[in-house]
BAPA-677903 format. One line per field, with one value per atom (N, C-alpha, C): residue number from 0; residue in three letters; chain; atom name; x, y, z. Coordinates in nm, 3 decimals, always signed. Layout:
// BAPA-677903
i	(NUM; ...)
aa	(ALA; ...)
ch	(A; ...)
at	(CA; ...)
u	(X; ...)
v	(Y; ...)
w	(Z; ...)
// end
This chain:
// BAPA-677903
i	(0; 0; 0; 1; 1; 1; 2; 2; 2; 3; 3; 3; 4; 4; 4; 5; 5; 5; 6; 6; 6; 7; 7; 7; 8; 8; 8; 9; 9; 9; 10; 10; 10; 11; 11; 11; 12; 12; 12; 13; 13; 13; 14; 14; 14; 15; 15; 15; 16; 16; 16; 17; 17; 17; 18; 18; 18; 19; 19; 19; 20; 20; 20; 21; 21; 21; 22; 22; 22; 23; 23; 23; 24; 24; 24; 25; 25; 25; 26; 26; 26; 27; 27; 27; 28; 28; 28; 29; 29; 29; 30; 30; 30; 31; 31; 31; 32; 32; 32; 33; 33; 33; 34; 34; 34; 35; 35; 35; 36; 36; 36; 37; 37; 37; 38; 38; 38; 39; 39; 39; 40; 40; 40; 41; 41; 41; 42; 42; 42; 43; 43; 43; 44; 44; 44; 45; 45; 45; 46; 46; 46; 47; 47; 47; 48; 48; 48; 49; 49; 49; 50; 50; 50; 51; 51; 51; 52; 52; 52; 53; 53; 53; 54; 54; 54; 55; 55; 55; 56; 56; 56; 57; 57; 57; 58; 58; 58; 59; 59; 59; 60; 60; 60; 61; 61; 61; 62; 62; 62; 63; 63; 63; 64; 64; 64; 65; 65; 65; 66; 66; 66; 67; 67; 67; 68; 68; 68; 69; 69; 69; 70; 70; 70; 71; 71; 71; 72; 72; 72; 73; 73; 73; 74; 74; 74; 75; 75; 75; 76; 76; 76; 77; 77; 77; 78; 78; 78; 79; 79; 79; 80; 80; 80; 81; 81; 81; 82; 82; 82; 83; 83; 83; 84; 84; 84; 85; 85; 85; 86; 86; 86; 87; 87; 87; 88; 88; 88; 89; 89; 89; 90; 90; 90; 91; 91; 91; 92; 92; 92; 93; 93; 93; 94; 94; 94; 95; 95; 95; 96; 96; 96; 97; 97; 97; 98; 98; 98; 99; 99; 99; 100; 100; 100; 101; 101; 101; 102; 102; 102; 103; 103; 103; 104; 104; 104; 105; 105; 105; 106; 106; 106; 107; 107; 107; 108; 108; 108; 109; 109; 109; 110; 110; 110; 111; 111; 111; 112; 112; 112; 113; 113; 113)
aa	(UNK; UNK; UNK; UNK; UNK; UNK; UNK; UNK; UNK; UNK; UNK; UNK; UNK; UNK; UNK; UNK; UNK; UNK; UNK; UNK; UNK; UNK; UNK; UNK; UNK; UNK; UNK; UNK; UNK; UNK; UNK; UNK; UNK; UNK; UNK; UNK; UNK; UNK; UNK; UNK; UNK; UNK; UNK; UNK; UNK; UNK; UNK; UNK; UNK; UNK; UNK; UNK; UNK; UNK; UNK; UNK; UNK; UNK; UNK; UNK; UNK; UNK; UNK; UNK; UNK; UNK; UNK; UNK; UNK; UNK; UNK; UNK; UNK; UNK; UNK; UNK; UNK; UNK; UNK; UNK; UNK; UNK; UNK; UNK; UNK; UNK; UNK; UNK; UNK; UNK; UNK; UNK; UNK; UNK; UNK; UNK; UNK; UNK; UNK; UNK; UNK; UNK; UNK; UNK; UNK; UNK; UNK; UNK; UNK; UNK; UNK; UNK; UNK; UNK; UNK; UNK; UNK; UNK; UNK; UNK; UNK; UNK; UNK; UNK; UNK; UNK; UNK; UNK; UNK; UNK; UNK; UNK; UNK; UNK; UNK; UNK; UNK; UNK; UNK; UNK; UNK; UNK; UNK; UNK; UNK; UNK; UNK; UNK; UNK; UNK; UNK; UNK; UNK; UNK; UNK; UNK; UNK; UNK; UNK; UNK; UNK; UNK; UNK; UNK; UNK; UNK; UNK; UNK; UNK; UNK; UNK; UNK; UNK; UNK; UNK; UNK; UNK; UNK; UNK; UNK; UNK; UNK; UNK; UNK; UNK; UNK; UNK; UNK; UNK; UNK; UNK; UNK; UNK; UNK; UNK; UNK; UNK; UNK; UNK; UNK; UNK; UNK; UNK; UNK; UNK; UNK; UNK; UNK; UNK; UNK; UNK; UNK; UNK; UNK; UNK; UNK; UNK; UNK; UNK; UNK; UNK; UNK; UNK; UNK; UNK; UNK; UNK; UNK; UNK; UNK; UNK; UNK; UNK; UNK; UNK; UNK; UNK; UNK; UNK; UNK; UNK; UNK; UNK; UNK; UNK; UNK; UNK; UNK; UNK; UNK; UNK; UNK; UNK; UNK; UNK; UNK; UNK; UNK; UNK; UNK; UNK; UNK; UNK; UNK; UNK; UNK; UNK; UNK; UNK; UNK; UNK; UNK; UNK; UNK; UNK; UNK; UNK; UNK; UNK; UNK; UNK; UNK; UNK; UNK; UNK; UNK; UNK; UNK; UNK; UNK; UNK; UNK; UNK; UNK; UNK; UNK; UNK; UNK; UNK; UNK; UNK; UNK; UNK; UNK; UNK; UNK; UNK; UNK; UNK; UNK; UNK; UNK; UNK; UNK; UNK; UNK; UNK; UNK; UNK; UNK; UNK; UNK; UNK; UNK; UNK; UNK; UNK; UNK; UNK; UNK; UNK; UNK; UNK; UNK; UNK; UNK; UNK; UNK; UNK; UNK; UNK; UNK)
ch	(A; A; A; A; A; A; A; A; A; A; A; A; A; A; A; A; A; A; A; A; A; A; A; A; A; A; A; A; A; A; A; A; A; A; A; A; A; A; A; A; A; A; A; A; A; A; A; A; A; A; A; A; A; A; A; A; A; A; A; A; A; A; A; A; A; A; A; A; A; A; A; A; A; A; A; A; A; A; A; A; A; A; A; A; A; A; A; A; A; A; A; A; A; A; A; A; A; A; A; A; A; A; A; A; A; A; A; A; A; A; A; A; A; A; A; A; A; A; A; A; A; A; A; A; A; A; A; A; A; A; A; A; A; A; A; A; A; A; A; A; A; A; A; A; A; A; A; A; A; A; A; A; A; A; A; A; A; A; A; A; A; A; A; A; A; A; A; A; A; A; A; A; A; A; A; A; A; A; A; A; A; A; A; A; A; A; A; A; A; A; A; A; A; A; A; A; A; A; A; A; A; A; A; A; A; A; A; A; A; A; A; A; A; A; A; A; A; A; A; A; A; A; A; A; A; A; A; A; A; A; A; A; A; A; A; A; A; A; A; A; A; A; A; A; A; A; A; A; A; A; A; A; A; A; A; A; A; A; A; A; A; A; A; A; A; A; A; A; A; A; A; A; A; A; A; A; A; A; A; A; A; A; A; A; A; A; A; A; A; A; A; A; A; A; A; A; A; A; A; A; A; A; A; A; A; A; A; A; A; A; A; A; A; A; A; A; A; A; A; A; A; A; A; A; A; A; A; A; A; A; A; A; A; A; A; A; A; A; A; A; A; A)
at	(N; CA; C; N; CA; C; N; CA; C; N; CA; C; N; CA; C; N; CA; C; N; CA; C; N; CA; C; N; CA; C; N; CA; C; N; CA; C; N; CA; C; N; CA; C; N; CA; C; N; CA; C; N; CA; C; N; CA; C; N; CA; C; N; CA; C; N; CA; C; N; CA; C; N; CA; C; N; CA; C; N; CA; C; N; CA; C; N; CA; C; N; CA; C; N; CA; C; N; CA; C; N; CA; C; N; CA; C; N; CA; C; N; CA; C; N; CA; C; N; CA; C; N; CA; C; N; CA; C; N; CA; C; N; CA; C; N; CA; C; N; CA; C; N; CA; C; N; CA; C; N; CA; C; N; CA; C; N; CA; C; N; CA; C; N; CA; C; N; CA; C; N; CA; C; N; CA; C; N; CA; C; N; CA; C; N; CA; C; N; CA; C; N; CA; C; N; CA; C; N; CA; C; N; CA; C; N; CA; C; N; CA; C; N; CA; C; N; CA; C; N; CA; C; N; CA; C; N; CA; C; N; CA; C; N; CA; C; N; CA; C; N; CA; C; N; CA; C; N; CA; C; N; CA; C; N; CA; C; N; CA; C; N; CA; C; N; CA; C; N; CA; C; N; CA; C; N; CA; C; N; CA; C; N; CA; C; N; CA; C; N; CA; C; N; CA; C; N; CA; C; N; CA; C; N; CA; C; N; CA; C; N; CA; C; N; CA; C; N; CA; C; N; CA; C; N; CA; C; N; CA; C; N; CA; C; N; CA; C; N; CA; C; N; CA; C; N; CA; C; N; CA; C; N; CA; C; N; CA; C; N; CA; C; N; CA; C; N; CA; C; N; CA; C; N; CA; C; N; CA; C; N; CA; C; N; CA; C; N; CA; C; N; CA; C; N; CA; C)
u	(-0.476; -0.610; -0.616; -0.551; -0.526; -0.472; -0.386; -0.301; -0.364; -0.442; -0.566; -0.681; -0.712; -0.830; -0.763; -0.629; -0.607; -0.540; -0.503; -0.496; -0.604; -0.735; -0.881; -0.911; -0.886; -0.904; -0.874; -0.722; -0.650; -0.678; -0.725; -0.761; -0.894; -0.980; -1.125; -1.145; -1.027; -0.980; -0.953; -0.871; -0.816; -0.943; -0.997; -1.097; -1.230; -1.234; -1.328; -1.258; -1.128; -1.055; -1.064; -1.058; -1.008; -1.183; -1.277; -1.410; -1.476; -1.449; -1.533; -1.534; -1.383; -1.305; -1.390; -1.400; -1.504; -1.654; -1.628; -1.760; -1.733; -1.593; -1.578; -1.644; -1.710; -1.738; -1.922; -1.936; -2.097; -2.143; -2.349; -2.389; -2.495; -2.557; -2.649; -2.773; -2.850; -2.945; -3.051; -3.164; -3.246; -3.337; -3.354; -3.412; -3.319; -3.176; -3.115; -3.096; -3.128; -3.091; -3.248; -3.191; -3.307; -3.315; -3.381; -3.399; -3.395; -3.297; -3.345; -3.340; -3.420; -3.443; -3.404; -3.272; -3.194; -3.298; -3.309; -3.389; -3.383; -3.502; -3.444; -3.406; -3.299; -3.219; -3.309; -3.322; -3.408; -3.380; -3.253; -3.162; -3.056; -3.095; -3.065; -3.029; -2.929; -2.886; -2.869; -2.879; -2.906; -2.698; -2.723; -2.580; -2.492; -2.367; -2.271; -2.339; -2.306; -2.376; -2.486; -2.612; -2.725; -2.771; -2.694; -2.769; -2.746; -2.659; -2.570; -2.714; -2.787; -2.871; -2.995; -3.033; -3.166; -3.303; -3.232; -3.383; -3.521; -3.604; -3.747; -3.751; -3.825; -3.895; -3.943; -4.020; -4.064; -4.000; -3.897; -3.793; -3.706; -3.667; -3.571; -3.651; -3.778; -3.879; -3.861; -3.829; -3.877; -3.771; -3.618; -3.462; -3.473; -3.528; -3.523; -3.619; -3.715; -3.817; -3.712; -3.692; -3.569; -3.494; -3.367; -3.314; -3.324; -3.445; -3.472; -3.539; -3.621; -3.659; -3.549; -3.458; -3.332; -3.229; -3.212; -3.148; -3.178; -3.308; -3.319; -3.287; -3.289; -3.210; -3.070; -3.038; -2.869; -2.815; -2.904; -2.862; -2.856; -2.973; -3.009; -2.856; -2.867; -2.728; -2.632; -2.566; -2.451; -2.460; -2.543; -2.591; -2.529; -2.551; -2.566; -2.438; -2.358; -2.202; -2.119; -2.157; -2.098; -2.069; -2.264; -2.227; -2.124; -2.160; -2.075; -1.936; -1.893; -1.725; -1.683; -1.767; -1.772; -1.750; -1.869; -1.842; -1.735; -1.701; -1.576; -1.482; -1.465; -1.333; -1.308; -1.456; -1.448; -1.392; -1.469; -1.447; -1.288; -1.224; -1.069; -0.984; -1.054; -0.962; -1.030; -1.079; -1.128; -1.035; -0.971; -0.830; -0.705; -0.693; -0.563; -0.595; -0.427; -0.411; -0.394; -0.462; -0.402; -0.331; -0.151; -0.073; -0.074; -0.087; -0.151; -0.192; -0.307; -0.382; -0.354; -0.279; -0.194; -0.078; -0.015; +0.071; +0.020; -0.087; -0.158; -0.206; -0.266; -0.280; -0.168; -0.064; +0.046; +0.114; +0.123; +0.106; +0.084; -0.102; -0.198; -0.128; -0.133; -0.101; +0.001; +0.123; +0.275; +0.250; +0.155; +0.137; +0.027; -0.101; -0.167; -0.200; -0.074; -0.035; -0.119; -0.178; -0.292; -0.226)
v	(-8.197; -8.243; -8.395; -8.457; -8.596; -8.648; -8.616; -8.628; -8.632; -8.551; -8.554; -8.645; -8.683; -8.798; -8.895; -8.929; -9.027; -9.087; -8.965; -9.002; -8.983; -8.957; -8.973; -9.167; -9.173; -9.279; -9.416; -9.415; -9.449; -9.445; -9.343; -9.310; -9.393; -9.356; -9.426; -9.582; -9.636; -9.793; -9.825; -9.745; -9.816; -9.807; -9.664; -9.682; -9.816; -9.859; -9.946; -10.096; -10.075; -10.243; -10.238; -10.139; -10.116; -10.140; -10.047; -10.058; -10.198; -10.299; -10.382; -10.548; -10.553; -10.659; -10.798; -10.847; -10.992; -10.954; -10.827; -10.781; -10.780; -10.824; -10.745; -10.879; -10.806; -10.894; -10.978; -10.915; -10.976; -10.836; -10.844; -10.790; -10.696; -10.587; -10.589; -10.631; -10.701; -10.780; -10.649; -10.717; -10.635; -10.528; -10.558; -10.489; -10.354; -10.354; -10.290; -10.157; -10.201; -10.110; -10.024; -9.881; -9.799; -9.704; -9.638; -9.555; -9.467; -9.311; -9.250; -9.106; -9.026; -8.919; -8.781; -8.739; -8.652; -8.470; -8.452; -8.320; -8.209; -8.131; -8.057; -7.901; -7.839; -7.765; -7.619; -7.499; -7.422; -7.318; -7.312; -7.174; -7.169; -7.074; -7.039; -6.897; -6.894; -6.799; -6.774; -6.670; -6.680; -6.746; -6.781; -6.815; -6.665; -6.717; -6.576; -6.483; -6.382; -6.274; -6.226; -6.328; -6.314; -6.228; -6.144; -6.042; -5.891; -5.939; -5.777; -5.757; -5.836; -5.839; -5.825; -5.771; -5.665; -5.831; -5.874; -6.011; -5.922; -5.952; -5.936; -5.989; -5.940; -6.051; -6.200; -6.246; -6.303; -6.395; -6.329; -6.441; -6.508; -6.413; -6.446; -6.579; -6.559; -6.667; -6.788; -6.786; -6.853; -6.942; -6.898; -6.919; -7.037; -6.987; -7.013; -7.145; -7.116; -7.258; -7.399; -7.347; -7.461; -7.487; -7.442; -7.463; -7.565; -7.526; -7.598; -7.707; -7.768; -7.860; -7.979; -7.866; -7.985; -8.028; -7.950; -7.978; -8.141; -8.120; -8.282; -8.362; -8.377; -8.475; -8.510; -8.358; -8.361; -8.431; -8.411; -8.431; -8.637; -8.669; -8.779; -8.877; -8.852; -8.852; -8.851; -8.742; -8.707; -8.850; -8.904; -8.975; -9.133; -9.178; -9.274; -9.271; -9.193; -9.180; -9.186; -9.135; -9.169; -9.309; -9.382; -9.508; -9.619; -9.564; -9.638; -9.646; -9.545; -9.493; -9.563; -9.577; -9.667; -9.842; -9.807; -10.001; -10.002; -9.939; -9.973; -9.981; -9.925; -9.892; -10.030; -10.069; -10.199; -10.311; -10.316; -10.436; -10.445; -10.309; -10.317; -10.356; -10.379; -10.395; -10.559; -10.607; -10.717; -10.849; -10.733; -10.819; -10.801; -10.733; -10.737; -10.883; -10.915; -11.029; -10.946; -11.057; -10.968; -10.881; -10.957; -10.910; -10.699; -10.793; -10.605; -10.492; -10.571; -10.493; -10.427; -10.520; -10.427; -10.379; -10.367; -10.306; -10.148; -10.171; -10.037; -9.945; -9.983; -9.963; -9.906; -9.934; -9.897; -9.755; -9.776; -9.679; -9.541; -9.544; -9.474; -9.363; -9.473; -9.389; -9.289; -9.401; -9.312; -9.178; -9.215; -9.029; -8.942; -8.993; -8.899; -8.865; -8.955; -8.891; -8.969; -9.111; -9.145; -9.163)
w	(+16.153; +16.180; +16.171; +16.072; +16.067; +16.157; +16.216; +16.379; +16.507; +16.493; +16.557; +16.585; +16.441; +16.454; +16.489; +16.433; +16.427; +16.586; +16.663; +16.831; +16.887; +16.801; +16.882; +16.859; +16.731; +16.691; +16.815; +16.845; +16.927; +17.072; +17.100; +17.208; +17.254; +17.122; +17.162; +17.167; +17.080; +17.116; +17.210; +17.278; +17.395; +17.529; +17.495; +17.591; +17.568; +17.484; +17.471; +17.492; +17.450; +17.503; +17.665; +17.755; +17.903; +17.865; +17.864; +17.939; +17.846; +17.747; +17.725; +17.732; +17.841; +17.826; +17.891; +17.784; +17.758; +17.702; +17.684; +17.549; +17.416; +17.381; +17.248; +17.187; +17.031; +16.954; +17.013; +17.123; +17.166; +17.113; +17.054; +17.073; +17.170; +17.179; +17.278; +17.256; +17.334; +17.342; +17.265; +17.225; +17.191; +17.222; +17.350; +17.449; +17.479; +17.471; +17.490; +17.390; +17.218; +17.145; +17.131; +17.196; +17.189; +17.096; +17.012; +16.896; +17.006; +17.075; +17.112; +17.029; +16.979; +16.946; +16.998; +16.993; +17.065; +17.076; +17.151; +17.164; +17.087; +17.024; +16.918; +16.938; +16.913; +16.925; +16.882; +16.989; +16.965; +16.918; +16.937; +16.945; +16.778; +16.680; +16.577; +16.591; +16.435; +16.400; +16.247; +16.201; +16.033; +16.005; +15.892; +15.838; +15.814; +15.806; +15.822; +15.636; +15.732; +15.625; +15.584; +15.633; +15.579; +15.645; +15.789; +15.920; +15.823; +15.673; +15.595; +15.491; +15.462; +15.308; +15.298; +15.446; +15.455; +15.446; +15.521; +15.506; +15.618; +15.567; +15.679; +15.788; +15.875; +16.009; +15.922; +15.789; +15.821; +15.695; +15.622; +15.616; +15.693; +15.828; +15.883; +15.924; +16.003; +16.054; +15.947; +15.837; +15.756; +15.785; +15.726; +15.758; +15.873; +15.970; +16.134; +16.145; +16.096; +16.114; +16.009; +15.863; +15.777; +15.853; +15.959; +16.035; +16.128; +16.197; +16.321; +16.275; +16.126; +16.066; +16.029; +15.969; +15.962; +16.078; +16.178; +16.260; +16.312; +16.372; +16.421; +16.300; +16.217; +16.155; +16.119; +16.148; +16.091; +16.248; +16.392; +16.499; +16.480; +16.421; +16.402; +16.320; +16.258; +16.145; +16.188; +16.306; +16.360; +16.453; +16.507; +16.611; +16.588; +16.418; +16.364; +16.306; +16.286; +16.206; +16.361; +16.501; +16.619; +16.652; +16.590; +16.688; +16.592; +16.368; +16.330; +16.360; +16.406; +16.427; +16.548; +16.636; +16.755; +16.746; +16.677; +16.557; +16.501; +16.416; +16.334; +16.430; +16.539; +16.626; +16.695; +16.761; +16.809; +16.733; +16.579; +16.507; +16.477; +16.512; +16.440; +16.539; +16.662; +16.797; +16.801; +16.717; +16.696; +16.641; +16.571; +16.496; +16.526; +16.646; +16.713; +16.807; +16.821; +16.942; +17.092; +17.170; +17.321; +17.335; +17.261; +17.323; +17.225; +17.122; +17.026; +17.131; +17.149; +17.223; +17.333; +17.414; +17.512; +17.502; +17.387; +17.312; +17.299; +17.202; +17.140; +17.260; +17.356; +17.527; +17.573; +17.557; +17.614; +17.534; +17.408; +17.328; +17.369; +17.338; +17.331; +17.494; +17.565; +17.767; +17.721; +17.677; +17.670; +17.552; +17.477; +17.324; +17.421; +17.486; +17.547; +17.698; +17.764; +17.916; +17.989; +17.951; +18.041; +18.155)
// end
């Protein structure tokens, strides 16, 4: 799993050195950064096991409304740990030199077949 992130990691660098070349290190203007509020998710299911332990219609309702209360936020959250991981990825391709950089580029192609 670590092998994994860590050629996502790689992966998502290089895509941002190829798509941001003479962006790195600017920010986006203000106008640009939008709060957007990802749509909230309608479709639930009780947690594993809870379909074995004889719940009611109007616990399950109950289950189902907590659910869908927390969801938009956990979506919110998921949203905000994306764009830091994004930041961090940038700022670390921040401190490579060119030639790094197209080093790590070169890399990344030859481990995931670009």
């Amino acid at each position: 799993m670590r092998r994994f992130t860590l050629m996502a990691s790689l992966f998502l660098g290089a895509c941002l050195l190829t798509s941001s070349t003479g962006l790195i290190g600017q920010e986006p203007k203000q106008a640009e950064k939008k709060e957007v509020k990802p749509a909230p998710k309608t479709r639930t299911q009780l947690p594993m096991f809870w379909g074995q332990i004889g719940l009611s219609d109007e616990q399950k309702k109950k289950v189902y409304a907590i659910q869908i209360k927390n969801m938009e936020e956990i979506d919110i959250l998921e949203e905000q740990i994306k764009a830091l991981k994004e930041k961090s990825a940038k700022e670390r391709l921040e401190v490579l030199t060119p030639d790094q950089k197209k080093k790590l580029e070169e890399i990344i192609k030859a481990k995931v077949g670009g």
